[in-house]
N, C-alpha and C positions, 0 to 999 in steps of 0.2 A: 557835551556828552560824547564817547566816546563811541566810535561804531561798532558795530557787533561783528565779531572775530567770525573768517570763515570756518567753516568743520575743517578744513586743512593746517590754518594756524591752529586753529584750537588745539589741532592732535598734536604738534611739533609743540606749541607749548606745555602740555601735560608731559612730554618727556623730558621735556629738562627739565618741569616743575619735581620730575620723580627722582633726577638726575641728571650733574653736568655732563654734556657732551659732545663730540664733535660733530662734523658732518654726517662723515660716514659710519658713525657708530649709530646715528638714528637712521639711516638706511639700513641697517642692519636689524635694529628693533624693528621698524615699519616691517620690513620682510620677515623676522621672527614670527611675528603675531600677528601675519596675515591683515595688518592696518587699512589696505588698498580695496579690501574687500566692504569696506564701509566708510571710506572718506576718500576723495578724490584728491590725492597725493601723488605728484612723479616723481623720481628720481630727481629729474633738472631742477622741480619747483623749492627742493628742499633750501637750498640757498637762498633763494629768493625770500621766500618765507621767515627767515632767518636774519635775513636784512631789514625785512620791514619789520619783525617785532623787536629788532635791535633797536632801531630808526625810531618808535613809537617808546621806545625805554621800558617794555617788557623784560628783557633780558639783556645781558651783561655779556662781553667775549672778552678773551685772555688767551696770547699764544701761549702754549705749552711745547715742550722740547718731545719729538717723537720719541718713541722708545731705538734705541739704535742712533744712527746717522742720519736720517730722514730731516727734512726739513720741519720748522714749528708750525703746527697745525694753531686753528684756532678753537679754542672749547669753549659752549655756552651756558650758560648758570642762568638761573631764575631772578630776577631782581624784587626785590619787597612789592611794586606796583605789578610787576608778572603775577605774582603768587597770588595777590589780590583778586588779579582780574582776570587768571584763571580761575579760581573760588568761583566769583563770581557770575560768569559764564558757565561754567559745569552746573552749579545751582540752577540756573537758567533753565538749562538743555533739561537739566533732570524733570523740572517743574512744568516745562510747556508741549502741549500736548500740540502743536505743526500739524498744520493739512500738507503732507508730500502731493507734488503733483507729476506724479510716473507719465512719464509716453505712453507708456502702455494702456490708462486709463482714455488716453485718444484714440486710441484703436479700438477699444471698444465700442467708443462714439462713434465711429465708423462703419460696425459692424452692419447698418442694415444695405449698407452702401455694397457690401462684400459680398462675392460666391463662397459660399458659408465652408464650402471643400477645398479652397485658397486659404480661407483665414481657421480651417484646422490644422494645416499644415503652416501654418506661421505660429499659431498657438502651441503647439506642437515642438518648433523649435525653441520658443520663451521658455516652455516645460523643460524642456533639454538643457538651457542656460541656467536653469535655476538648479536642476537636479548635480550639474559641474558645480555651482560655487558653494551647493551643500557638499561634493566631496570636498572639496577643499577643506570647508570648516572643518569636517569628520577625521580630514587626515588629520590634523592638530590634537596636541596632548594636550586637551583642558589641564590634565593635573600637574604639566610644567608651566603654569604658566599664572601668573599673579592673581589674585581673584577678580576682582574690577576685569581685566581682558578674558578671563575665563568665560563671563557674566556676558561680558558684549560678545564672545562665540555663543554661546548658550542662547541668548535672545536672539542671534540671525540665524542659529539653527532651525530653533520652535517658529519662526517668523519665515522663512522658505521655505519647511515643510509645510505651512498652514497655506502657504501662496500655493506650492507646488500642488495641497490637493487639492483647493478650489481649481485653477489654471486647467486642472486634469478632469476633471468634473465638464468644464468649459467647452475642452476638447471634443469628450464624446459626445456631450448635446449638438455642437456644429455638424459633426459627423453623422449624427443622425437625421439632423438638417438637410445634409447634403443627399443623404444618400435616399431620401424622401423627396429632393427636389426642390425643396423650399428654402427661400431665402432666410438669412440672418437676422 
């Protein structure tokens, strides 16, 4: 059996499965579409990633001559077992509904442990983190951009505003905790 693809391969195999490409042209898609905002990709790992689905006979490399004088890059294509078992894995992911287990839901666990006017002000800054990576989203032109990645902006949008107004919600209850005296 084969093992289950991290969400980092996963996403580096869906772009070559969508097209061949070289390194630096899927750092360039990763950063087009904002990728980093929902899979844990670097810069460094991209090679790596690239090696082991090489290694595992996902995909296929071939130098190609740069455009100019440059030296040959190497460009990666999909091979018939990739396309397979990206199918297959996407299906997966679409199909199974994963308990996420956020940090943050231990902080809650925490909460009666807390001075309730310490963890508004930590609440407080989560709120702030989430209201940054919904600008993020919002700067993005959903209507340049493929529909499938349109889709995955569109669901982290409705999904950290939904967080962002419970989170807010969270807030003022602490604060009124605090300023009552009472604990967490």
């Amino acid at each position: 059996m084969d093992r289950k693809l991290t969400n980092a391969e996963l996403a580096v195999l869906s772009l070559i499965v969508e097209r061949d490409m070289h390194g630096y042209e899927l750092e360039a898609v990763i950063q087009e579409r904002g990728m980093r905002n929902w899979t844990e990709i670097g810069f460094s790992s991209i090679y790596h990633i690239l090696g082991l689905l090489e290694r595992e006979g996902l995909i296929l490399s071939r130098a190609e001559r740069a455009p100019g004088k440059g030296p040959a890059r190497k460009v990666y294509e999909a091979g018939e077992a990739g396309r397979a078992r990206y199918a297959s894995e996407a299906l997966g992911a679409l199909s199974s509904s994963v308990r996420p287990f956020p940090v943050f839901i231990q902080g809650l666990a925490a909460l009666p442990a807390l001075d309730p006017a310490r963890a508004a002000e930590a609440v407080g800054a989560y709120r702030r983190g989430l209201a940054e990576r919904l600008a993020e989203i919002e700067a993005k032109s959903l209507s340049d951009l493929p529909f499938h990645v349109a889709a995955m902006f569109s669901y982290s949008e409705t999904m950290i505003r939904a967080e962002s107004d419970w989170v807010a919600a969270l807030e003022g209850r602490l604060r009124e905790l605090a300023a009552r005296g009472e604990e967490g």
